[in-house]
C-alpha positions in Angstrom: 17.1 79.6 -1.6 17.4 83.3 -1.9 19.3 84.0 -4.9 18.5 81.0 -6.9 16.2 80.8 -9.4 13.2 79.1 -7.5 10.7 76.7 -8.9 6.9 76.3 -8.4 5.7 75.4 -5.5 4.0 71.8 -5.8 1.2 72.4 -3.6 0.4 75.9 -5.3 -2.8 75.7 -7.0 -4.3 78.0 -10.3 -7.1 79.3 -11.2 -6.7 78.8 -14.8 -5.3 75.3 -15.1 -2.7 75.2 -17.9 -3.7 73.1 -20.9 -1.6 71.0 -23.0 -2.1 73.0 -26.3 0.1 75.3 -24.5 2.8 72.9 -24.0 3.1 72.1 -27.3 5.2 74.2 -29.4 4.5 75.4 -33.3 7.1 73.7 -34.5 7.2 70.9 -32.5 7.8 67.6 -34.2 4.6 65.9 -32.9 2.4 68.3 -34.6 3.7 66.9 -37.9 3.2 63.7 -36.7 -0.4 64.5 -35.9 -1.0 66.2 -39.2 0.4 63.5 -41.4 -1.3 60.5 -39.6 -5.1 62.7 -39.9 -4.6 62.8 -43.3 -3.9 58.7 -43.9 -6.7 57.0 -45.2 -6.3 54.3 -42.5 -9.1 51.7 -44.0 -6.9 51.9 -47.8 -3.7 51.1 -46.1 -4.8 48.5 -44.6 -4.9 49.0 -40.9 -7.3 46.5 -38.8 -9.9 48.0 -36.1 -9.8 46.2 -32.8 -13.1 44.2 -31.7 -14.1 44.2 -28.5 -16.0 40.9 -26.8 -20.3 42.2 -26.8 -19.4 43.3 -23.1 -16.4 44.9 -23.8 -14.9 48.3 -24.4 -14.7 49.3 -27.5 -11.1 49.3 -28.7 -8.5 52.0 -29.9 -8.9 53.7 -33.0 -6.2 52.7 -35.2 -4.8 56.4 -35.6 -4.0 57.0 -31.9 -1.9 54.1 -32.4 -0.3 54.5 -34.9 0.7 58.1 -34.0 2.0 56.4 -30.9 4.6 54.3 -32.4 5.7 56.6 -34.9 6.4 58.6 -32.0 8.4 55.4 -30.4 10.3 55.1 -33.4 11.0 58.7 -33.9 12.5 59.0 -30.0 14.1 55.4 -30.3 11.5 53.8 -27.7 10.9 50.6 -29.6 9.5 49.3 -26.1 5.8 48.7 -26.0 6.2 48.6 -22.0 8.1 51.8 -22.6 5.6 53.7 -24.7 2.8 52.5 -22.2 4.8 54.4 -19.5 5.3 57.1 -21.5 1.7 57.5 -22.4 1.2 58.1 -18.7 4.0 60.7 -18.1 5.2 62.4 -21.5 3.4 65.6 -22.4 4.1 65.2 -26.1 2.6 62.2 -25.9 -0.3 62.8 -23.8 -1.3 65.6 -27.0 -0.6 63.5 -29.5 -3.0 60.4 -28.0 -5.5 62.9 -26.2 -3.9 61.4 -23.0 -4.9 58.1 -23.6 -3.0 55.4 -21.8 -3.2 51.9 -24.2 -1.1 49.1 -21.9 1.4 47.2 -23.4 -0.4 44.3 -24.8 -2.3 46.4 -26.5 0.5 48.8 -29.0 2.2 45.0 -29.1 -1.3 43.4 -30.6 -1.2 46.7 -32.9 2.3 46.2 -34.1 1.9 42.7 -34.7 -1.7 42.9 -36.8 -1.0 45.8 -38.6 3.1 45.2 -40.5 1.7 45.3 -44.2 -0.5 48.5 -43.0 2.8 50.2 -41.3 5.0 49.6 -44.1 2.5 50.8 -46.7 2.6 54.1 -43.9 6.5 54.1 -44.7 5.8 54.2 -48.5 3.3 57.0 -48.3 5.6 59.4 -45.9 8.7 58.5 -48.5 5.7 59.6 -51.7 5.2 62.9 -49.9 8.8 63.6 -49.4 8.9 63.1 -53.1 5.6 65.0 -53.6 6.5 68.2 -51.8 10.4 68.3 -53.2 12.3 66.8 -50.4 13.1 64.1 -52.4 15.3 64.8 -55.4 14.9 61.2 -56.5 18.0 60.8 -59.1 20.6 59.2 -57.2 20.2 56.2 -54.4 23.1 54.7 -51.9 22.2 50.9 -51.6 23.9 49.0 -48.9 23.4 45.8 -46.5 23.7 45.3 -42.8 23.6 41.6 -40.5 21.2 42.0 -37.4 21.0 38.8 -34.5 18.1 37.1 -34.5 16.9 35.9 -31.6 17.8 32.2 -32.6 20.7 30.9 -31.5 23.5 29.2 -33.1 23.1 26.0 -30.9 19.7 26.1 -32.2 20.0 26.3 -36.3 21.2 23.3 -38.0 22.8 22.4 -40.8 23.4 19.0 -42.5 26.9 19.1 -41.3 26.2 20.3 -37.8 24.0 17.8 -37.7 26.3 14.8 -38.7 29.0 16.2 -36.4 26.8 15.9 -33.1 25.6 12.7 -34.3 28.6 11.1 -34.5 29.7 13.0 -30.6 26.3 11.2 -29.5 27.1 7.9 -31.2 30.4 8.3 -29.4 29.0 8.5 -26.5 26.3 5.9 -26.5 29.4 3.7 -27.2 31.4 5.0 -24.0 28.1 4.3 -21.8 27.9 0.6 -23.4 31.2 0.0 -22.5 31.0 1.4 -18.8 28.4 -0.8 -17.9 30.2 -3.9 -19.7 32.9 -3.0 -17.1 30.5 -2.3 -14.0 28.7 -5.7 -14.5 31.9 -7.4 -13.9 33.9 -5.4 -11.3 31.0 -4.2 -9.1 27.7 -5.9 -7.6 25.2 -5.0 -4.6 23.7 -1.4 -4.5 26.3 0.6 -6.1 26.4 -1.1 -9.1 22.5 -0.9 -9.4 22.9 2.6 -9.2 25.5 3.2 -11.4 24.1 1.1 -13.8 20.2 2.5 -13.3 22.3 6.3 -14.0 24.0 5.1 -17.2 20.6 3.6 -18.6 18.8 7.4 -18.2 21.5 8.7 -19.8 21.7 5.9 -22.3 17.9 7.1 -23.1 18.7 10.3 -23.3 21.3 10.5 -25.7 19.2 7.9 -28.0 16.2 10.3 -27.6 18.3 13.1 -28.6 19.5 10.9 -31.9 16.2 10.7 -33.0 15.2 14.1 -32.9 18.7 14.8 -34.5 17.6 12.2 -37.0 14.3 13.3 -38.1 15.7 16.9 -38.1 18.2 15.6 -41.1 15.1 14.2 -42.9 13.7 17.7 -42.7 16.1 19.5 -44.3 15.7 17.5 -47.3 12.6 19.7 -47.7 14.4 22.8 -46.8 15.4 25.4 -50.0 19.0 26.3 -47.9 19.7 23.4 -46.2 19.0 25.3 -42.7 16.3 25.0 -39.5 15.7 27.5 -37.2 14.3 26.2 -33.9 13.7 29.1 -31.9 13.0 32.0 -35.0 12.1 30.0 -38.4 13.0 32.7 -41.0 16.6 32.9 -39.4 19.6 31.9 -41.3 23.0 31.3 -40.0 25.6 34.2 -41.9 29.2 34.8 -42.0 29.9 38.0 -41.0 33.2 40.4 -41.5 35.4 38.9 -38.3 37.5 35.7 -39.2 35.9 32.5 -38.4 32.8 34.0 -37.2 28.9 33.7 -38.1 25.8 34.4 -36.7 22.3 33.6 -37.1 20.3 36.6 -38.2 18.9 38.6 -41.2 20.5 41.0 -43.4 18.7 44.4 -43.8 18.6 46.4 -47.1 18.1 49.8 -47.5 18.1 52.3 -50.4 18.9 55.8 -49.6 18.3 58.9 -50.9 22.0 61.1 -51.7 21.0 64.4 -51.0 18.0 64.1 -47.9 19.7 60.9 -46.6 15.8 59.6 -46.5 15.5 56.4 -46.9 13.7 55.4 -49.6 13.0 51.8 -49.5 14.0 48.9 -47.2 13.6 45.0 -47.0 15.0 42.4 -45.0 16.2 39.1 -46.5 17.6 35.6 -44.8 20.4 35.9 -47.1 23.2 35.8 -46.0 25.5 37.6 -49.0 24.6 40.9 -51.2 25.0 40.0 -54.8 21.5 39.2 -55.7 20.0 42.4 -54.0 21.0 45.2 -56.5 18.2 45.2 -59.0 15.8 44.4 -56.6 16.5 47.5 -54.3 17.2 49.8 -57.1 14.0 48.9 -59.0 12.0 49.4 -55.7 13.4 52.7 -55.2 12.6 53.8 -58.9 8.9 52.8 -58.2 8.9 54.5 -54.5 10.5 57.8 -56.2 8.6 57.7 -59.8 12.0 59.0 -61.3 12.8 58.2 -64.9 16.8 58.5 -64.3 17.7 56.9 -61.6 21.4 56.0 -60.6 22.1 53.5 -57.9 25.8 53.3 -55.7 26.6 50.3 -54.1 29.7 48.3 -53.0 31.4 45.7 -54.4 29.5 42.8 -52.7 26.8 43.6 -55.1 29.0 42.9 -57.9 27.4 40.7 -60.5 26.4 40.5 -64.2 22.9 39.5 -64.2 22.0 41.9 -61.2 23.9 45.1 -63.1 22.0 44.2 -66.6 18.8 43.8 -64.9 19.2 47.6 -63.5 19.8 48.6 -67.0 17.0 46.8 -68.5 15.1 48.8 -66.2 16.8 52.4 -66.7 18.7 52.7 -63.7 22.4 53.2 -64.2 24.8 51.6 -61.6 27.9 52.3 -60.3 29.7 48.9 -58.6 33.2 48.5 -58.2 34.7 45.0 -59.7 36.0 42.9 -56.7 39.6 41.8 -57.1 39.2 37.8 -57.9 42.8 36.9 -58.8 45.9 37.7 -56.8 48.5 38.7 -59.7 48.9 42.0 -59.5 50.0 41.5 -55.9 53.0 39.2 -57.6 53.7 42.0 -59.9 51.8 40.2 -62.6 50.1 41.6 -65.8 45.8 41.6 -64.3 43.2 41.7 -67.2 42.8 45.8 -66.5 46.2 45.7 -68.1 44.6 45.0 -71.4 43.3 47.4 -73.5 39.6 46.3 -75.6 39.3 48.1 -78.7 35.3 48.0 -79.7 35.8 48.8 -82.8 37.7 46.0 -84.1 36.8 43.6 -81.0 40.4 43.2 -79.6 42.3 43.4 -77.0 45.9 44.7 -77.1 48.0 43.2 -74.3 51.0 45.5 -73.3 53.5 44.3 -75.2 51.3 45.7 -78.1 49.9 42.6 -79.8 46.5 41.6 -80.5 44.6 39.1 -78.9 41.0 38.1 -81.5 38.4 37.0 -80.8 37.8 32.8 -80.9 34.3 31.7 -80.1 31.8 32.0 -77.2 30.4 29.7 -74.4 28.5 30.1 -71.5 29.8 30.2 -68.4 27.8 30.8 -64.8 24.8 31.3 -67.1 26.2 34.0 -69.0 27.5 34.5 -72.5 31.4 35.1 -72.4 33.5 35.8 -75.8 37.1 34.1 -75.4 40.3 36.0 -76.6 43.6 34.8 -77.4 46.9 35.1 -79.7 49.2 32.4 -80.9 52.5 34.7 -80.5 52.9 34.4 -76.6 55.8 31.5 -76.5 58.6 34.0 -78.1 56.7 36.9 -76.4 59.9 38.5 -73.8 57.1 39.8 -71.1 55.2 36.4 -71.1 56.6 35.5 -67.7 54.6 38.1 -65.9 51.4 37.4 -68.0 50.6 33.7 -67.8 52.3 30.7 -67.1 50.0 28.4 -69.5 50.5 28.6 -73.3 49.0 32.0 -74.1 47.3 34.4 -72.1 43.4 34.1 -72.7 40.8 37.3 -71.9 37.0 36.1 -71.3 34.7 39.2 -72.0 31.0 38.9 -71.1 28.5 39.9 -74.0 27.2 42.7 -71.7 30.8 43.9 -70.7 30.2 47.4 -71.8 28.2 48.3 -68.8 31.4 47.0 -66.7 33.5 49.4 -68.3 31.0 52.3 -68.2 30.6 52.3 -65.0 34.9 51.7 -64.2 34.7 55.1 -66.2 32.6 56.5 -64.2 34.6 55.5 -61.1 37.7 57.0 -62.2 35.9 60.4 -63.5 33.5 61.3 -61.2 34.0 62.6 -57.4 34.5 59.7 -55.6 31.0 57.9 -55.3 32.1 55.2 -52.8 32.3 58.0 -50.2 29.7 59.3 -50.9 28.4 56.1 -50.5 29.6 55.2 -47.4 28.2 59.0 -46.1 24.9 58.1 -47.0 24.2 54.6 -46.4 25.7 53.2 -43.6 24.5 56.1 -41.1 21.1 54.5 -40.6 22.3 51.0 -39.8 25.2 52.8 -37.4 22.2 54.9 -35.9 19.5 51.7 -35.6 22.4 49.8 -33.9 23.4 52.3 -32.1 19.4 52.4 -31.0 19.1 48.9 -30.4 22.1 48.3 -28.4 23.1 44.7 -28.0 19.8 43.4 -28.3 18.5 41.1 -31.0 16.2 41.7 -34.3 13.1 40.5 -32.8 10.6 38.5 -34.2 7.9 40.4 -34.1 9.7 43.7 -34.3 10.4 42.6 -37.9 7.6 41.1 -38.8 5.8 44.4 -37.7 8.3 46.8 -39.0 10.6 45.9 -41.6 8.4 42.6 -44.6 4.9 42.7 -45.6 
């Protein structure tokens, strides 16, 4: 190959046999993989040490483990056949582990023993982020993402998919009556015993299969959601963003950090909508940062009174954008944004200029709403494209101020829901993008992403 650049010769042979501190280099990731996980104190976090049977070997030593799959998840080799292989072939991995080669069963057993110990790991690498300034700690994206379970949708039930195959299977135990009424009288000798000895089998199994059906629907009655999962218990069936679709899966919260695009905290939840997840994301990432000040971004799926007061309760200001709930503005209709509240005098001034006062309050949805109204709409000329009752009547929650501080804050500042979007949805986009079409496992999430 004269010319070429030419390799080693395989069967050439050293003196000094290369050693793999050399392959390494000083700023190699690894090394700070190595550093952080020496300096975890494994026993406080929680980690369990392998036993061994008295004639045994003794096991692993939590730490070489560990540093193993923070090395999977850091190359996106969430395989524990994978990491086993590479164990036996990667060089970064052969320094990491001192060229250790734990099989398969073995990181899976760690993964599954050690989830509360591996998330507390999470929380300690986010508090040195914050510790040595990587963290700025003021402002957090919040968003939520659907992953498939490994459950599927034939096996989680409902009340209602329950009745509906009940009655298919009642349906059919009626069609298998009535084929043997007719096969007594039209048919005799061996084909009719046949025929009659198949029906009867299936007769038996479609009652068996009402039963189970049956005590399934006496179940749920002890169910908080109304839903079984056969295959993956914690799964819940969810609707997702394409039209007349679902799927049966978890949905994944994460809080992330503005500025490092770390994420900060994360949980994953069987339900299947947003709204109740604000405060409990934002107040998690408070405590993870330590931060006084903290202002949490979110879209408007987390959009909800009691969730935005409980942030504020807790001093952390958020910034949700108020869904659109009615549909007038599309038919060129006056929309409640259209009227003006003066605090002061606890008004609102529609546009035509008049006043609506306030009448009395009620509860509604659990919370306190005031109820405004005038008794000047009937001779009022723009009334047809403000109601099309007697008078136009504004509800304003008690708490209603932090609605309009933060649709202050939307118009004023640089527009947070891109920066939003920038921040928050790249790590779902990325773990997707990891995981391909595969499913959430079981035990990867039970490992990884709860206590």
């Amino acid at each position: 190959m004269a010319g070429f650049i030419e390799g080693v010769q395989r069967s050439q042979t050293v003196l000094f046999p290369n050693r793999l501190e050399d392959w390494i280099g000083e700023d190699d990731l690894v090394r700070v993989v190595d550093l952080f996980v020496d300096e975890l104190d494994l026993a406080d976090l929680g980690f369990i040490r392998s036993t061994s049977a008295r004639t045994g070997r003794p096991g692993y030593y939590p730490a070489v483990l560990l540093k193993l799959f923070i090395y999977g998840y850091l190359n996106w080799i969430p395989s524990s056949r994978r990491l086993e292989r590479e164990a036996e072939r990667n060089v970064e991995v052969m320094w990491l582990i001192g060229r250790l080669a734990p099989d398969h069963k073995t990181i899976a057993e760690f993964r599954r023993a050690n989830g509360l110990a591996i998330r507390k790991t999470c929380a300690q690498f986010v508090d040195l982020c914050r510790r040595i300034g990587v963290l700025k700690g003021d402002c957090v994206a919040v968003d939520g993402s659907k992953f498939k379970a490994v459950n599927n949708r034939d096996r989680n039930f409902t009340k209602n998919k329950i009745a509906s195959r009940l009655t298919h299977l009642e349906a059919d135990v009626e069609r298998y009556i009535d084929d043997m009424v007719r096969i007594d009288r039209q048919e005799e000798g061996e084909t009719h015993t046949r025929k009659v000895r198949d029906l009867a089998r299936r007769y038996g199994r479609i009652r068996q299969e009402i039963d189970r059906l049956k005590a399934m629907d006496k179940a749920l009655a002890d169910t908080p959601d109304g839903q079984i999962s056969l295959t993956d218990p914690d799964a819940r069936a969810m609707a997702t963003s394409a039209r007349h679709s679902g799927m049966v899966g978890y949905n994944v919260q994460t809080a992330v950090d503005t500025e490092s695009h770390i994420i900060v905290t994360h949980e994953v939840t069987n339900q299947g909508f947003d709204r109740d997840q604000l405060s409990p994301m934002a107040i998690s990432a408070k405590d993870a940062l330590q931060h006084e000040d903290l202002h949490a971004i979110a879209d408007k799926g987390y959009f909800s009174g009691p969730e935005i007061l409980a942030c504020h309760e807790a001093g952390i200001t958020t910034t949700v954008p108020r869904p659109a709930t009615s549909g007038n503005a599309a038919k060129g209709m006056y929309v409640k944004a259209d009227f003006a509240y003066d605090p002061e005098r606890d008004v609102y001034v529609c546009p035509a200029g008049e006043e609506l006062i306030y009448r009395y309050t009620r509860e509604e949805g659990g919370l306190q709403v005031r109820r405004y109204w005038i008794n000047a709409c009937q001779s009022c000329p723009l009334k047809s494209r403000c109601t099309t009752g007697t008078e136009r009547r504004i509800t304003r929650w008690e708490h209603e101020h932090l609605i309009d501080a933060m649709h202050e804050r939307l118009s004023r500042d640089t527009d947070p829901m891109t920066l939003r979007r920038c921040t928050v949805e790249h790590p779902f986009g990325t773990i997707k993008a990891w995981m391909g079409h595969t499913h959430l496992l079981t035990v990867f999430r039970r490992a990884i992403l709860t206590p």
